[in-house]
DSSP file (Angstrom, degrees, kcal/mol; ACC not computed):
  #  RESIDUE AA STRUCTURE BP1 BP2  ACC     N-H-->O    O-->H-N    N-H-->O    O-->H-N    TCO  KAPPA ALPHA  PHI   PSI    X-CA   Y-CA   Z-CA
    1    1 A X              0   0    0      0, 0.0     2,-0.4     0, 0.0     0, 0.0   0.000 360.0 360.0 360.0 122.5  111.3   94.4   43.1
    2    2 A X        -     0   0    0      2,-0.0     2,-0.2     1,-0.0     0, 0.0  -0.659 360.0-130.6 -95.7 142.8  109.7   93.1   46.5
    3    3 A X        -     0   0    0     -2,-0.4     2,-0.9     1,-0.1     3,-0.0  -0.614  21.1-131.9 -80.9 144.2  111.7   93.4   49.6
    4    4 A X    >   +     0   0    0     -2,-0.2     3,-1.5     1,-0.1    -1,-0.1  -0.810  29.4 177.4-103.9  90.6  111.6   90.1   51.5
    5    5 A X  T 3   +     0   0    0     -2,-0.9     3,-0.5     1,-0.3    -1,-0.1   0.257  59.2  85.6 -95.2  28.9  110.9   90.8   55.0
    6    6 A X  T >  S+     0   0    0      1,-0.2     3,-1.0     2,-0.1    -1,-0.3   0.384  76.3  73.4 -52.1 -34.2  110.7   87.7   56.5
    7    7 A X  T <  S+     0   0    0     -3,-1.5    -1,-0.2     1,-0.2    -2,-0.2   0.214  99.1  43.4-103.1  15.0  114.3   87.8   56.9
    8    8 A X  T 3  S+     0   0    0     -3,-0.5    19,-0.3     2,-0.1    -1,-0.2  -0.094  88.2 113.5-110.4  33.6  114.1   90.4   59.9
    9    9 A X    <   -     0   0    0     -3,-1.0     2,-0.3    17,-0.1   142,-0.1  -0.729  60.5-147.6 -85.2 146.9  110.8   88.2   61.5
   10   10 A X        -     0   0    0     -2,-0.1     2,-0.3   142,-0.1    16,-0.1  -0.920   8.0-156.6-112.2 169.2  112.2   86.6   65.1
   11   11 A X        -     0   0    0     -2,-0.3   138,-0.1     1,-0.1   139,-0.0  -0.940  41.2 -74.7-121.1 142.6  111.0   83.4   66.4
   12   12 A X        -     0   0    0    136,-0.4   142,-0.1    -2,-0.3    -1,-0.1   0.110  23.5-152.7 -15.1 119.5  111.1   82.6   70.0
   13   13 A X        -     0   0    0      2,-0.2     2,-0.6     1,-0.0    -1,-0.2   0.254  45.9-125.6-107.3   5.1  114.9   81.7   71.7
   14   14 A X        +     0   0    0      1,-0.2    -2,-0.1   134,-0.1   135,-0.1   0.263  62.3 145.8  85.8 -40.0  112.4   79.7   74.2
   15   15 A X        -     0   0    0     -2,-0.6    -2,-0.2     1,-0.1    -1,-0.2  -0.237  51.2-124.4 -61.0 143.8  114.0   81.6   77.5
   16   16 A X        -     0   0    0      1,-0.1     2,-0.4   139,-0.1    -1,-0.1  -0.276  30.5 -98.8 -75.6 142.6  111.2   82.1   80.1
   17   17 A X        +     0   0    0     -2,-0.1     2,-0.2     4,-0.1    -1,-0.1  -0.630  57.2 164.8 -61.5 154.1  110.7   85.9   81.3
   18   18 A X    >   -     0   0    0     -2,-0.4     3,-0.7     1,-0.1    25,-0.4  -0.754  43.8 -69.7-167.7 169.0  112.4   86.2   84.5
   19   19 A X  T 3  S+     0   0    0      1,-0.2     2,-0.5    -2,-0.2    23,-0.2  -0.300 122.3  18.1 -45.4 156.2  113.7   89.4   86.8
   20   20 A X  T 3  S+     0   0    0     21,-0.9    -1,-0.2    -3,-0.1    22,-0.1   0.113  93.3 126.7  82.6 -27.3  116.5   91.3   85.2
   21   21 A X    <   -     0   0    0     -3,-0.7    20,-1.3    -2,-0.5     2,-0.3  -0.072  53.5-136.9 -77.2 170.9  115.8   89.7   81.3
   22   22 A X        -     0   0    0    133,-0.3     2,-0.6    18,-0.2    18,-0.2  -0.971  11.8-148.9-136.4 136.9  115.5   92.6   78.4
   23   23 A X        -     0   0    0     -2,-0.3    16,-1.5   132,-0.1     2,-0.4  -0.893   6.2-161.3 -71.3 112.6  112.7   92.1   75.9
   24   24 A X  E     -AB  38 154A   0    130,-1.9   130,-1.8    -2,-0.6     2,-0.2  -0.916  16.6-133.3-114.5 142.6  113.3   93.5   72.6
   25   25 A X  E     - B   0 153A   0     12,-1.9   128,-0.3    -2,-0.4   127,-0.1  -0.501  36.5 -92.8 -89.6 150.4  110.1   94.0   70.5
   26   26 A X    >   -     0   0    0    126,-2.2     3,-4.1   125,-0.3    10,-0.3  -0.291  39.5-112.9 -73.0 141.4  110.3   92.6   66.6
   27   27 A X  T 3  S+     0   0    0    -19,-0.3    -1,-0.1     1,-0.3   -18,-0.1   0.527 112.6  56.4 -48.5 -14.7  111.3   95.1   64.3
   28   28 A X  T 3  S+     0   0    0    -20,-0.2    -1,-0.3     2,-0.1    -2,-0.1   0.401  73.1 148.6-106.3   5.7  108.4   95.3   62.5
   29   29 A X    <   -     0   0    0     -3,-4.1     2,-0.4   123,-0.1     6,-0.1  -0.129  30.5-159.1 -22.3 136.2  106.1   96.2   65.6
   30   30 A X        +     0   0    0      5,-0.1     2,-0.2     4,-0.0    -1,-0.1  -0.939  54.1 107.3 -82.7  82.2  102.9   98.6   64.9
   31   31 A X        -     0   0    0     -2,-0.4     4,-0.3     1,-0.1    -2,-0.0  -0.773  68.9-136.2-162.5 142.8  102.3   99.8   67.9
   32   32 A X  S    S+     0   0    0     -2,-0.2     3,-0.2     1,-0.2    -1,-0.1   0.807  95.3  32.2 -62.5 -33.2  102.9  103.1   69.2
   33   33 A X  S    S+     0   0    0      1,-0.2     2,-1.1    -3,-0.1    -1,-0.2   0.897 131.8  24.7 -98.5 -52.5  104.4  102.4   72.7
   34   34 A X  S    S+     0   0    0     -4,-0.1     2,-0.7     3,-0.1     3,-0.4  -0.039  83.7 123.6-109.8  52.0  106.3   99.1   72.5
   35   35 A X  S    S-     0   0    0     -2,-1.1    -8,-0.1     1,-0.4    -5,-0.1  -0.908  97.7  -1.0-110.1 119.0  107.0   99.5   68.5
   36   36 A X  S    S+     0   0    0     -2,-0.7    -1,-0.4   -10,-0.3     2,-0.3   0.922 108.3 156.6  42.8  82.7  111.5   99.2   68.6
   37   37 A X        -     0   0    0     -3,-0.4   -12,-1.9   -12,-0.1     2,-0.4  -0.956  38.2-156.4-113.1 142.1  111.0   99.0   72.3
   38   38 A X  B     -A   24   0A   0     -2,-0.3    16,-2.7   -14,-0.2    17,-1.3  -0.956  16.5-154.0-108.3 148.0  113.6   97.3   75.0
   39   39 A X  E     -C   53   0B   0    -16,-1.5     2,-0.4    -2,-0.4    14,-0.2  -0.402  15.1-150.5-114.8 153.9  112.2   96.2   77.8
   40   40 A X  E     -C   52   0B   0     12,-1.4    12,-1.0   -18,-0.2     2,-0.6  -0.899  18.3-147.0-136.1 138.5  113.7   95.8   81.2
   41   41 A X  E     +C   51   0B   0    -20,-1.3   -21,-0.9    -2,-0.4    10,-0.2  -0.936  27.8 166.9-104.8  97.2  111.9   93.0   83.0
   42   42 A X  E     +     0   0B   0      8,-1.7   -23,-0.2    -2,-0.6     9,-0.1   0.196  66.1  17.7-114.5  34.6  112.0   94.1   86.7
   43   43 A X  E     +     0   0B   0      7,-0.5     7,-3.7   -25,-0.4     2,-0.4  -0.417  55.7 174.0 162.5 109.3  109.4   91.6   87.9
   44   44 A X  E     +C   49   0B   0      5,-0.2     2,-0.3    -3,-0.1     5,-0.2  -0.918  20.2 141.1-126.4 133.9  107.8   88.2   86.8
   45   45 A X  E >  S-C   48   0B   0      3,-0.8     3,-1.7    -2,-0.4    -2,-0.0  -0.992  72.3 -85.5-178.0 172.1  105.5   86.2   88.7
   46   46 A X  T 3  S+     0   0    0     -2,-0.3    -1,-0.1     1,-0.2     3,-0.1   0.927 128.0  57.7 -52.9 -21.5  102.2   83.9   88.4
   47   47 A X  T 3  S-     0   0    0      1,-0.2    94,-0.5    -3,-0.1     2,-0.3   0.871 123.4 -85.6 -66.5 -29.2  100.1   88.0   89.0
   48   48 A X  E <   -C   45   0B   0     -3,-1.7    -3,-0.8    92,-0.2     2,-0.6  -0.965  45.2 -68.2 141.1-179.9  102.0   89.3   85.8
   49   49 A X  E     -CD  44 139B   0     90,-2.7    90,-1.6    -2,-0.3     2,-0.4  -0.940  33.9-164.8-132.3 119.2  105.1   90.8   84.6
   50   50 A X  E     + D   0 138B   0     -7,-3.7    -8,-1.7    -2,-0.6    -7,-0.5  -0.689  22.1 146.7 -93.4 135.4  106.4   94.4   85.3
   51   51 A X  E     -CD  41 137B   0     86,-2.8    86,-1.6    -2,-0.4   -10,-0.2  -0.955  36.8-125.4-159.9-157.6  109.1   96.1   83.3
   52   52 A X  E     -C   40   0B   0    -12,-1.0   -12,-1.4    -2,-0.4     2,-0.6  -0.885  29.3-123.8-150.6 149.0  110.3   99.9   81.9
   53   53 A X  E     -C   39   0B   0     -2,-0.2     3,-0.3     1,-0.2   -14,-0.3  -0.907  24.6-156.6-114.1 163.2  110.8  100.3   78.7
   54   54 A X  S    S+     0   0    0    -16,-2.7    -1,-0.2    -2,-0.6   -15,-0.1   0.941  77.0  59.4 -96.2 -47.7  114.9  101.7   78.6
   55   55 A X  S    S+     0   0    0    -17,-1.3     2,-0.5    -3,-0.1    -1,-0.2   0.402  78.2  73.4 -97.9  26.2  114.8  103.5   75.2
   56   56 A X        -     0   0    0     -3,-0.3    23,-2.4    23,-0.1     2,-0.2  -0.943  59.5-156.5-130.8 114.3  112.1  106.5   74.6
   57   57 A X  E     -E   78   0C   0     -2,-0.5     2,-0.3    21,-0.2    21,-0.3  -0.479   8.1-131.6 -70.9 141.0  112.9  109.4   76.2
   58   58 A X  E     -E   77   0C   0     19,-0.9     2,-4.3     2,-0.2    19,-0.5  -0.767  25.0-112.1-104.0 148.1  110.3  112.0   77.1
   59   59 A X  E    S+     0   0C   0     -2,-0.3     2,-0.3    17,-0.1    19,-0.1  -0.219  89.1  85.6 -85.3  96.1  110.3  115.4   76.6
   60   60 A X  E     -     0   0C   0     -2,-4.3    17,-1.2    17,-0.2    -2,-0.2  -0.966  54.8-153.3-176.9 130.2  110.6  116.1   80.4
   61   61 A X  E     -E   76   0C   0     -2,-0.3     3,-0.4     1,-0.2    15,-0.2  -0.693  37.1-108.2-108.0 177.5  113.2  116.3   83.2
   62   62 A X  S >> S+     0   0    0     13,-1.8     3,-3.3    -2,-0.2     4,-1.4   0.904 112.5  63.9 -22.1 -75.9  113.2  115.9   86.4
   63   63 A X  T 34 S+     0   0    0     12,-0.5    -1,-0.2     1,-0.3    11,-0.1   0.716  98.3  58.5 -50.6 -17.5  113.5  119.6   87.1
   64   64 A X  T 34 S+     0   0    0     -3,-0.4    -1,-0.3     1,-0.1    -2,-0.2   0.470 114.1  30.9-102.8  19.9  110.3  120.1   85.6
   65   65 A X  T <4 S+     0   0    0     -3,-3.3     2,-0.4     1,-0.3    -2,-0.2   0.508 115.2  59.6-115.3 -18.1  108.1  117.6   88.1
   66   66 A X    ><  -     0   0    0     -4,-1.4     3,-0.9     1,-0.1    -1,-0.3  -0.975  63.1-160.8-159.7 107.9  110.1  118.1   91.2
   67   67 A X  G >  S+     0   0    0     -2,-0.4     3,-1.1     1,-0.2    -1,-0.1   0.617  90.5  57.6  -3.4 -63.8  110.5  121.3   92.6
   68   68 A X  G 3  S+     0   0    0      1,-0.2     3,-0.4     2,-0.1    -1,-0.2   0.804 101.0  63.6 -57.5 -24.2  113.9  120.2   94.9
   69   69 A X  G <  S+     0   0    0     -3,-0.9    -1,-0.2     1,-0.2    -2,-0.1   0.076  73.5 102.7-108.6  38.4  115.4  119.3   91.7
   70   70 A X  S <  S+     0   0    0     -3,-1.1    -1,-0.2     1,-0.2    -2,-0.1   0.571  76.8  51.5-100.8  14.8  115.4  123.1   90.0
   71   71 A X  S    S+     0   0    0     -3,-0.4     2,-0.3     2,-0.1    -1,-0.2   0.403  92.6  93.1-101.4 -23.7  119.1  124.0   90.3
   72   72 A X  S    S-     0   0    0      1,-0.1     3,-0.2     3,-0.0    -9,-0.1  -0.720  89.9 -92.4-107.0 165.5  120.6  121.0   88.7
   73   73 A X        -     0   0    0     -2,-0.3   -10,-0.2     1,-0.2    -1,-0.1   0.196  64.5 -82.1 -45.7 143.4  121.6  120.4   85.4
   74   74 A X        -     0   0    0    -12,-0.1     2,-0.5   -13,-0.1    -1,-0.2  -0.320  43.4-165.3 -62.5 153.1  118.3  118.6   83.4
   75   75 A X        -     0   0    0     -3,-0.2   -13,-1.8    52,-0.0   -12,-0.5  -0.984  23.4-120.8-127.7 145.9  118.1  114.8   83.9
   76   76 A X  E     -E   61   0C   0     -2,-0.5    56,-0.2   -15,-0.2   -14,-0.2  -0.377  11.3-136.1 -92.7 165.8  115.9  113.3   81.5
   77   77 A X  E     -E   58   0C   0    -17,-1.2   -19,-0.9   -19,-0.5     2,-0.3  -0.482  20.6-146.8-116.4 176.9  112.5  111.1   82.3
   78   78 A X  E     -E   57   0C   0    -21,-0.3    56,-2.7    -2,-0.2     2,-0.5  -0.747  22.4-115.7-147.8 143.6  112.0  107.6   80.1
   79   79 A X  E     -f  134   0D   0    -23,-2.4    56,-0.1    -2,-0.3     3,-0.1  -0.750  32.4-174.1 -72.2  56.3  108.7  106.5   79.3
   80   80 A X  E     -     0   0D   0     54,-0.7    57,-0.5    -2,-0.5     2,-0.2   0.511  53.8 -70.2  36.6 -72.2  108.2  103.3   81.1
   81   81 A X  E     -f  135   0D   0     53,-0.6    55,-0.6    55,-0.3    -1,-0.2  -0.837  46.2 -76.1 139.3-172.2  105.2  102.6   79.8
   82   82 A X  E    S+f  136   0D   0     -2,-0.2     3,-0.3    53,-0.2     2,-0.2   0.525  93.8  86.7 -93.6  12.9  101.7  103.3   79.5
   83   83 A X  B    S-G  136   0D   0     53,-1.0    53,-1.3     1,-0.2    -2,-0.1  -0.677 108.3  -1.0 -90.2 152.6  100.2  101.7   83.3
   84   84 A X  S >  S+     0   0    0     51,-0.2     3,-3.5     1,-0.2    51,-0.9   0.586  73.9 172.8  51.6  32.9  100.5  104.4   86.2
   85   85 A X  T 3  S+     0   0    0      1,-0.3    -1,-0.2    -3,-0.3    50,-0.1   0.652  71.3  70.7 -62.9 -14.8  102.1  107.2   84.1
   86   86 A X  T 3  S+     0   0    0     48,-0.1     2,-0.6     2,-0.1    -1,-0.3   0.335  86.4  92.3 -62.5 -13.0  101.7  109.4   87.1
   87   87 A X    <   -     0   0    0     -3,-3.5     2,-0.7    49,-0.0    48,-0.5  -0.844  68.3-141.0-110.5 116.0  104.5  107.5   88.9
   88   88 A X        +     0   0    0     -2,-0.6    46,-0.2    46,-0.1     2,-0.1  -0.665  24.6 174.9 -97.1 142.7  107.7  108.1   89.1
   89   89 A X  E     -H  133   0E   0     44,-1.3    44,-0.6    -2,-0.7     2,-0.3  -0.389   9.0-166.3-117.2 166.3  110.0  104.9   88.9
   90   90 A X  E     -H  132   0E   0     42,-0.2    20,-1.5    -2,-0.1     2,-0.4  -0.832  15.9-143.0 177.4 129.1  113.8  105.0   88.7
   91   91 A X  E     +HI 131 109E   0     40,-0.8    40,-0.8    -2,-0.3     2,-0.3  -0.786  30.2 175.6 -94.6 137.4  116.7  102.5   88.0
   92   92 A X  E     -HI 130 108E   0     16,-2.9    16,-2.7    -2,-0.4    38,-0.2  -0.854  36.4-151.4-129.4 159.5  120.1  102.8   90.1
   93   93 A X        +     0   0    0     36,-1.4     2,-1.4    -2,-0.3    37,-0.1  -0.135  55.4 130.5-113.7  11.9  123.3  101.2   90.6
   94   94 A X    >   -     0   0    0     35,-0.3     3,-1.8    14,-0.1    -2,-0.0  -0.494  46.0-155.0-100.7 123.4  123.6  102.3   93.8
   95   95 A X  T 3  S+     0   0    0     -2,-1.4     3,-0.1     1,-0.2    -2,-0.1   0.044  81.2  38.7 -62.7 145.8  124.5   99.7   96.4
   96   96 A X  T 3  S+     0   0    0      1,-0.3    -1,-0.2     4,-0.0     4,-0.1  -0.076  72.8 138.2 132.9 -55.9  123.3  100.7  100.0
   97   97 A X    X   -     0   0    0     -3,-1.8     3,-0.9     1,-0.1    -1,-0.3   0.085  54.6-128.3 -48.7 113.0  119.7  102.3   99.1
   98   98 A X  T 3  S+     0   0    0      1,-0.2    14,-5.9    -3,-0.1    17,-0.2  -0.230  89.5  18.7 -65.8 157.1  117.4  101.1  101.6
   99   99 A X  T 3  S+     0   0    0     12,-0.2    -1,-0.2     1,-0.2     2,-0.2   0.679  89.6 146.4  57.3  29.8  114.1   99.5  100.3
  100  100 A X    <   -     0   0    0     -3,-0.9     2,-0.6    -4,-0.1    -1,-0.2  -0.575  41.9-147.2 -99.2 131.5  115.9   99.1   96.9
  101  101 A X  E     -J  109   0E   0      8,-1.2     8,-3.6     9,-0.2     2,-0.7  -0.885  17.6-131.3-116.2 144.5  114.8   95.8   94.8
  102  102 A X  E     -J  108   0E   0     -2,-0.6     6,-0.3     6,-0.2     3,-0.1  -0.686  20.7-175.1 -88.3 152.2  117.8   94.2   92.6
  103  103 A X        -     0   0    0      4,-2.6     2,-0.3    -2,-0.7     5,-0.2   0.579  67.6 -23.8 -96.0 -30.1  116.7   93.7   89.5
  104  104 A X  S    S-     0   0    0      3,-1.7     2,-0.6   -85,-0.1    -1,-0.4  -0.959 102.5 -39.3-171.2 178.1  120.0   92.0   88.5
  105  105 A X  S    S-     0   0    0     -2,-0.3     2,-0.3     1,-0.2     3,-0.1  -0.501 129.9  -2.2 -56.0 104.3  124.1   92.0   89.6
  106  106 A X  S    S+     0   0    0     -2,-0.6     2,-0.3     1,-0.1    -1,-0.2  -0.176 110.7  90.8 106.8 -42.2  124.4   95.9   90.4
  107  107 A X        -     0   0    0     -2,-0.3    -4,-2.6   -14,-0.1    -3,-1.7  -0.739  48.9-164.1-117.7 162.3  121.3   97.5   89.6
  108  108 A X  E     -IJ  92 102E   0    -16,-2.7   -16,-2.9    -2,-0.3     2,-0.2  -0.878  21.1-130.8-133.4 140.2  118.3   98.3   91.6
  109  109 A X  E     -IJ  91 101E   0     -8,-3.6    -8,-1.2    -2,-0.3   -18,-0.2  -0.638  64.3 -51.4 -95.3 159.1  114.9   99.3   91.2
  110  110 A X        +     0   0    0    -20,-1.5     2,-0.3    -2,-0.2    -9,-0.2   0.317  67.5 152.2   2.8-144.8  113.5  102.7   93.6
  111  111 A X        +     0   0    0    -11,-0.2     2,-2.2    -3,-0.0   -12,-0.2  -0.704  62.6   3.1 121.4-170.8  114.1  102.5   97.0
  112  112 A X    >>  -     0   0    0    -14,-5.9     3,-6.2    -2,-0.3     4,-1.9  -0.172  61.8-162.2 -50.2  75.5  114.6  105.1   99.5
  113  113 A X  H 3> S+     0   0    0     -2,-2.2     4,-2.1     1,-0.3    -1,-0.2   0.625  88.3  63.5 -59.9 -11.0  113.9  108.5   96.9
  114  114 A X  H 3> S+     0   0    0      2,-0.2     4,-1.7     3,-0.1    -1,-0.3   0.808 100.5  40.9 -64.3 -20.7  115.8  110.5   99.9
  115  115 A X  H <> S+     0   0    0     -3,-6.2     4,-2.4     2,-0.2     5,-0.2   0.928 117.9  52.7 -84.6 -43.6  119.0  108.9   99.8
  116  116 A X  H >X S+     0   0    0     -4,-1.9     4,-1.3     1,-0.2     3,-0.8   0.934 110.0  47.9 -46.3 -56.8  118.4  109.2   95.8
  117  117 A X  H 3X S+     0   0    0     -4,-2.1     4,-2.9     1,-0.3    -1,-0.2   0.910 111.6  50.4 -53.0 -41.4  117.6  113.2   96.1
  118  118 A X  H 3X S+     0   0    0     -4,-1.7     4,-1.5    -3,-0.2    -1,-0.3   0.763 108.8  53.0 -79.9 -12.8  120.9  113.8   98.4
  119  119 A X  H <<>S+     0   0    0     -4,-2.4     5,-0.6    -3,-0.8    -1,-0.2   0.869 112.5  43.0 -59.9 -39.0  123.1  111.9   95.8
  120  120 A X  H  <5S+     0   0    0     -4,-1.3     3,-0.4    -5,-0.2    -2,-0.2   0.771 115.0  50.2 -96.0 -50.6  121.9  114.1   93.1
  121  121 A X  H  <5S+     0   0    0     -4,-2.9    -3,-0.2    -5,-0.3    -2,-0.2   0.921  99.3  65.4 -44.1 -66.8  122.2  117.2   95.3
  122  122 A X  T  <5S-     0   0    0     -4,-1.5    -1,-0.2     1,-0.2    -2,-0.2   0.621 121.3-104.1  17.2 -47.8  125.7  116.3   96.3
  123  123 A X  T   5 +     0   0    0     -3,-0.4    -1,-0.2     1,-0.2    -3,-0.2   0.632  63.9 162.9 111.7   6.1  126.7  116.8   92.8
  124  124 A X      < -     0   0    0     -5,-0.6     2,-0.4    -4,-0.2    -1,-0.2  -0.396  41.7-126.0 -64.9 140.3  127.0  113.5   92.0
  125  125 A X        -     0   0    0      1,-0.1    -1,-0.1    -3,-0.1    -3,-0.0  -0.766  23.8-172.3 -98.6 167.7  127.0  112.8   88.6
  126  126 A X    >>  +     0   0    0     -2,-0.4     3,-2.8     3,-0.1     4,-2.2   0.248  33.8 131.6-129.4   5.8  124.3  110.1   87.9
  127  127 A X  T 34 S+     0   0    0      1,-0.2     4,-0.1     2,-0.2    -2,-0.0  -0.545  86.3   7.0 -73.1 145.1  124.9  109.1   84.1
  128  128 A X  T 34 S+     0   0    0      2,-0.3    -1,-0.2    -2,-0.2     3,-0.1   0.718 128.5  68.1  55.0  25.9  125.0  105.6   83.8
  129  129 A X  T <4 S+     0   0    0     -3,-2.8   -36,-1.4     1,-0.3   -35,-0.3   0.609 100.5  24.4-142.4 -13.6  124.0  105.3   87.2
  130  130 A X  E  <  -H   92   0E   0     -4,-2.2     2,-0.5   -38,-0.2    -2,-0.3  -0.923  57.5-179.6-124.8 151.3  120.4  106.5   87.8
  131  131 A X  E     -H   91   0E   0    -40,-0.8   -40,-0.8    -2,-0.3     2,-0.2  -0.971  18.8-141.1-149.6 155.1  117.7  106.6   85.0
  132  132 A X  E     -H   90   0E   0     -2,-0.5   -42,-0.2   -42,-0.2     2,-0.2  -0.690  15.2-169.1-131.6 155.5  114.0  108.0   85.8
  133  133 A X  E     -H   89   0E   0    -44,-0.6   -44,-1.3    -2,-0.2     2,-0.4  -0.949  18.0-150.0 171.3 105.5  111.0  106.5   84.4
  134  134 A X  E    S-f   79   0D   0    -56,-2.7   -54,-0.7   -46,-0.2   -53,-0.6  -0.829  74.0 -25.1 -94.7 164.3  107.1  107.8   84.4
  135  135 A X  E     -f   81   0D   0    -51,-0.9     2,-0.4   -48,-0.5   -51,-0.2   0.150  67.9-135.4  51.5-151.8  105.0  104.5   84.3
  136  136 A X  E     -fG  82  83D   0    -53,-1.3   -53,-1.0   -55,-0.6     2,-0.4  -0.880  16.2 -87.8 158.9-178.7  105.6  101.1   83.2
  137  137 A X  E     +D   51   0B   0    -86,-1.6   -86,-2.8   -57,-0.5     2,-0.3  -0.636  34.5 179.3-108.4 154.8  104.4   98.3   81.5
  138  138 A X  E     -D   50   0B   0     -2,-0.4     2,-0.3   -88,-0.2   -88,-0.2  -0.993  11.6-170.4-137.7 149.2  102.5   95.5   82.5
  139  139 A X  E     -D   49   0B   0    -90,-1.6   -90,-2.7    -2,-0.3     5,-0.1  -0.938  30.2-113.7-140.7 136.7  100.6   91.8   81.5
  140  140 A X    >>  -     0   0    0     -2,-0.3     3,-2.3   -92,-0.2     4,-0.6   0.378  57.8 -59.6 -13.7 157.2   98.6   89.8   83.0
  141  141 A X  T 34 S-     0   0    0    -94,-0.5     2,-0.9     1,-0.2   -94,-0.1  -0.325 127.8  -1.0 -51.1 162.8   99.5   86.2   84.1
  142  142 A X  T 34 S+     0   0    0      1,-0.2    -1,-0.2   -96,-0.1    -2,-0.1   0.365 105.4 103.2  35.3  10.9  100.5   84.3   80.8
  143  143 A X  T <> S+     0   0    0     -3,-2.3     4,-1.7    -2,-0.9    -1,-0.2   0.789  78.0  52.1 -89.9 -19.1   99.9   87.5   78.5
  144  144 A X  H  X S+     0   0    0     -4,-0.6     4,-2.1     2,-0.3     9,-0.2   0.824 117.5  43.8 -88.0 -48.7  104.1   88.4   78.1
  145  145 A X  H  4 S+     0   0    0      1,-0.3    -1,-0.2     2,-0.2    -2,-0.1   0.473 108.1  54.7-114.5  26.2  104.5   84.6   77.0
  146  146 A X  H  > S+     0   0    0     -3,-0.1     4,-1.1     2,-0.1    -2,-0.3   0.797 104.5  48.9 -98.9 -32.8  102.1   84.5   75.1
  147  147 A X  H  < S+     0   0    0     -4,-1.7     6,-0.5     1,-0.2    -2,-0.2   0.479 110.0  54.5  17.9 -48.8  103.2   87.3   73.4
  148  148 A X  T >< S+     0   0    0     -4,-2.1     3,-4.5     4,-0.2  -136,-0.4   0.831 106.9  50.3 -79.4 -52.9  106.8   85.6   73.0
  149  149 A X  T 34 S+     0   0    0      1,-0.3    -2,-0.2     2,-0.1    -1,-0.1   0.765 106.2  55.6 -70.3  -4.8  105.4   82.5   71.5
  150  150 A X  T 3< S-     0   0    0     -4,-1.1    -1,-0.3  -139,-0.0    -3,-0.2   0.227 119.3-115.6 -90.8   5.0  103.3   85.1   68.8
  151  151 A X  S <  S+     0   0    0     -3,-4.5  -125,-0.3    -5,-0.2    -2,-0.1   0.029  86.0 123.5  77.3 -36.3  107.2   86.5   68.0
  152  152 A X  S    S+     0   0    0     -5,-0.2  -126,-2.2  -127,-0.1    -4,-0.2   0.661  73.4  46.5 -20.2 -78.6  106.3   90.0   69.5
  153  153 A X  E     -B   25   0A   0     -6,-0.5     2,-0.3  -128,-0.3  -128,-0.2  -0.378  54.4-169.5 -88.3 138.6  109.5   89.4   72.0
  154  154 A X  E      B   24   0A   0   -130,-1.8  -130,-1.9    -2,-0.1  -142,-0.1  -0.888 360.0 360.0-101.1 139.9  113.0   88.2   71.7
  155  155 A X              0   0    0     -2,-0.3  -133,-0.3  -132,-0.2  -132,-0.1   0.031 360.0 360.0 -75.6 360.0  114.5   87.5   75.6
């Protein structure tokens, strides 16, 4: 008996990439990095489209790239994506953080990594309010919609 898998294919919901949108990749992706990926869109424009992708964790904290951070508790790093893997990126919900871009209602992309380091020193706890990132993804002008209009992406 053949499985008909056609009925998990998606087609295009038409919405434009934007700041702040989440890409989720079609279920049947082959492709090592963005295969069951969601995407955080933190930047669209005619140059290209930036995002992070939210759900593959690496095995790597914090505490093992950054020295300050070898007394607290691990915090996990996210895989991004595969541009600039050397960088680290990091989403927040805290209001305040100078240089900070919002991505959306509440949350914020980097900003001032001091105020970030004395939050997490403090003792704060930072689930569900900071997430760390190496890399990130990228396309070219018009390469993310085409992409959408090939099914790869649901917005």
């Amino acid at each position: 008996m053949d499985i008909n898998t056609d009925i998990f294919k998606i087609e295009t919901n038409h919405v434009l990439p934007s700041r702040g949108k989440v890409l989720i990749s079609e279920p049947f992706l082959y492709d090592e990095m963005f295969g069951r990926s969601i995407i955080l869109l933190v930047d669209h424009t005619l140059d290209g489209t930036m995002g992070l992708v939210l759900n593959k964790s690496l095995p790597l904290y914090l505490n093992d790239v950054l020295k300050d951070f070898k007394d607290v508790e691990n915090i996990p790093i996210y895989k991004g994506g595969p541009l600039c893997t050397d960088t680290l990126f990091y989403l927040h919900t805290l209001k305040g953080v100078k240089d900070s871009l919002q991505i959306g209602k509440g949350f914020y992309l980097n900003g001032d990594f001091d105020a970030i380091r004395r939050y997490i020193l403090e003792g704060n706890d930072i689930t569900g309010k900071i997430r760390f990132f190496l890399g990130y993804s990228g396309w070219e002008h018009d390469q993310l919609c085409q992409e959408i209009e090939e099914n790869t992406w649901l917005i």
